[in-house]
Every structure is written in C-alpha cells, then in structure tokens.
C-alpha angles and dihedrals in degrees: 000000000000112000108240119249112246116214126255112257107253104256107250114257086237120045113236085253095049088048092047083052112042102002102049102048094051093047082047097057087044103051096035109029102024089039096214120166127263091249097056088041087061090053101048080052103055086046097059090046089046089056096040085049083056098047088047094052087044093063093262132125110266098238085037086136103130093051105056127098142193100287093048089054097048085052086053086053089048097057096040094058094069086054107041137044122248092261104045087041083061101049089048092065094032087064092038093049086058088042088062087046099064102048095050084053085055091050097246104111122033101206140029109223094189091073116117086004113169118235135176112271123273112240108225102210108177132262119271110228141151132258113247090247085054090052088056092049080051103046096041082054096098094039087052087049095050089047089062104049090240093112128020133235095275103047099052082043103065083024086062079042096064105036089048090041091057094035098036097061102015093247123170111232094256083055099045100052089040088066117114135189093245089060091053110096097195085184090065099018103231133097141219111265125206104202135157119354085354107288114156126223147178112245114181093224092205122247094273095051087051098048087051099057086046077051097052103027082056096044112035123000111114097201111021091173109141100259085050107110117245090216120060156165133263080258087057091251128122122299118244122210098257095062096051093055088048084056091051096049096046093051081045084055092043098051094032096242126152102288092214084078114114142187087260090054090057080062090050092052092047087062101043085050089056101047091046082063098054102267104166097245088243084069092051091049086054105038088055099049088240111159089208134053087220097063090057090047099073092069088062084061081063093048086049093046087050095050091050090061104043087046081053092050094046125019119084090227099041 
C-alpha cells in the first residue's frame, strides 16, 4: 500500500527574519506597553500577515513596507474588499495604520500611508437587546429552575449572580468574571471595574445585585479574599467567559426568548433600559466604560426607535 503523500506546509507571508524584525516588536508594544487584549493583538497580527501576503502575491517584497505609497495602499483596499467583509476590512487597517504608527515612532518608516484612507462605509445596524419584561423572563429563569428540583441552591444562586452582575451594572463578560471581592464597596454599592485597556472605572452594580453577592460571599464562597473572584465555577474557581455565554443560552431557552442573544447584549439592553428612563446620554458613556460619545450614541437609535412606536400606538395623528 503506497504511503500517501502529505502536502508541503504554505510558506509564511513574512519570513521568520522579516517577522523577528518588523512583526514581533509591534505585537510586543501592543501586548506589554498598550496593554491591549490577546484577542486584539491576534487581529492586528493577522492584519499585518494578511498585507505582507498582498504585497508578496503583488511582486513585492514581502516586508516592502517603507516604499509604498497612497495609491499602493488604495489597490490593496480594492482587492480586500472582495475577501473580507466592511467591518473586518476596517479593522485590518485599523491594526496596519497603527502598524505604521509605531514604527515611525521607532524611527523606521517615515510616513503612513494608511492615513485618510478611504474605505467603504460601515453599516450601523442597531443593537439587539431585550425589553425590560424579557429581561424578567431572563432573570426569574434560576429560581424557576431551583423550584423545580432541576438545579440546586447553589447553582440558581450563582446562576441569578451572574445574570444580575452583567445586567445590573451593565459589565462585559471580561469584565464580569475579572471581578474580585477586593474591587466590591458594599458600603456604596458599586465596584471597581477593569475594562478595556485596562482602564478602570467606577460601575454602581444595583441593590439586588448587591444583596445577591452578600448572599452568595456568606453562603457559599470558599475563599471571599479580596483577590478571590465573585463569580465562579461549579469548583469554586473563577468563571470564563464561555461559561458564562453557555449560562445565558440555557436561561434564553428556558424563558423562550431569541437565542442570538449574548452576554454583551445583556449589556445592550442595560443601556437601552437606562436611556428610556430617561439616563443623559454622558452617564451612560460613563457608566458603560466607552471612550467615545459616539459609541454610546447608537443605543439612543433604539430609544428613538421605542418613542416612534409608542407615538404610532397612541397618538390620533400618528
């Protein structure tokens, strides 16, 4: 029997010498000095191997970057845009414009020709959330479990943890199973927040979030020190994040509620909860850890959205 050929590895865009040389630095500056998650430093990576494959299959060398211009970086947009979507063509050259950044900042290259690039326009679809009355569905979901012997205390207590943790004060998951003990102020009822690159900030949790980690830190943490994480596993040790998204989708299925629903919807729909009452849209900024007014300012599309109707259901003009 003839032993079956296997096929030759595909050669890297960027030679391990031209990687040590251009690639590794940048991921490191990224990684230790921005302090940008692992996640964003794998997409600014395959960002800068997806240009230097371009540049290869174009006839340049692959680590060419200091002798292109304008017009070689529009063709590149041209072509990607048959291979990625708007919003991934954007954080590629999101990631290679700060490429460029960094090693004129290191004196290497003199000009970044990514700046003012023009790239196909973002659509802004609106953020999925959940009506106040689907979040109750939601949240009654491990007490209706426990009533029913199919989990036991501890489990829809943590389970009720987590929901009201994320809801309560509008955390992302990272954000969520990073909190310790040690960053909860049960005199205020809030807690120090690490968000994104790691900028700290102050989120008020909600008395029923609050009453629910006494509840839980008295009852059944092993270890409540104040580097001891409030959420945790059924072994006691800290939550991930996918177990946190399993939770969610089993309590959706529970209450029947739309399954493309995620943790970070929950924090959508926190949002959305806050400017309906009548939240200025600066606390909500805050509250929520955004850099940028404008990335608050899509949830007030939704409370729009949410006036019109009503204004259609009631009003005799409408």
């Amino acid at each position: 029997m003839s032993k079956a050929v296997s096929s030759p590895e595909p050669e890297p865009a960027l030679p391990p010498a031209a990687a040590a040389e251009w690639l590794l630095p940048f991921l490191d500056f990224l990684a230790k000095e921005r302090r940008y998650s692992a996640y964003t430093v794998r997409n600014y990576r395959q960002a800068v191997e997806d240009f230097a494959a371009w540049l290869k299959q174009s006839g340049r060398a692959p680590d060419a970057f200091a002798m292109l211009g304008a017009r070689d970086v529009r063709d590149f947009v041209i072509e990607a845009q048959r291979r990625f979507g708007r919003r991934t063509l954007h954080n590629h050259v999101s990631g290679l414009r700060t490429f460029y950044r960094y090693w004129m900042r290191e004196g290497r290259l003199k000009k970044n020709p990514f700046t003012g690039v023009p790239l196909p326009k973002l659509e802004k679809p609106l953020p999925k959330f959940l009506t106040e009355s689907q979040m109750l569905k939601l949240l009654a979901g491990p007490d209706t479990l426990r009533a029913q012997e199919q989990i036991g205390e501890f489990t829809a207590l943590r389970d009720r943890l987590v929901l009201e943790v994320i809801y309560g004060g509008g955390l992302r998951v990272s954000e969520a199973v990073g909190l310790n003990y040690g960053a909860v102020d049960f005199g205020t009822g809030s807690a120090r927040v690490l968000g994104k690159g790691r900028k700290e900030r102050i989120c008020p949790l909600g008395d029923t979030a609050m009453a629910l980690i006494r509840k839980f830190r008295d009852t059944h943490a092993r270890r409540p020190g104040p580097t001891d994480p409030v959420l945790v596993s059924e072994r006691h040790g800290r939550m991930s994040p996918v177990e946190v998204q399993k939770l969610v989708k089993k309590y959706l299925a529970l209450a029947d509620l739309p399954m493309d629903i995620t943790p970070h919807k929950l924090r959508h729909s926190y949002a959305t909860h806050l400017l309906n009452a009548g939240a200025d849209l600066r606390s909500v900024q805050e509250l929520l850890g955004h850099a940028s007014l404008t990335t608050t300012q899509i949830y007030t599309h939704t409370s729009v959205a949410r006036l019109k109707e009503i204004h259609a259901k009631a009003h005799p003009r409408a």
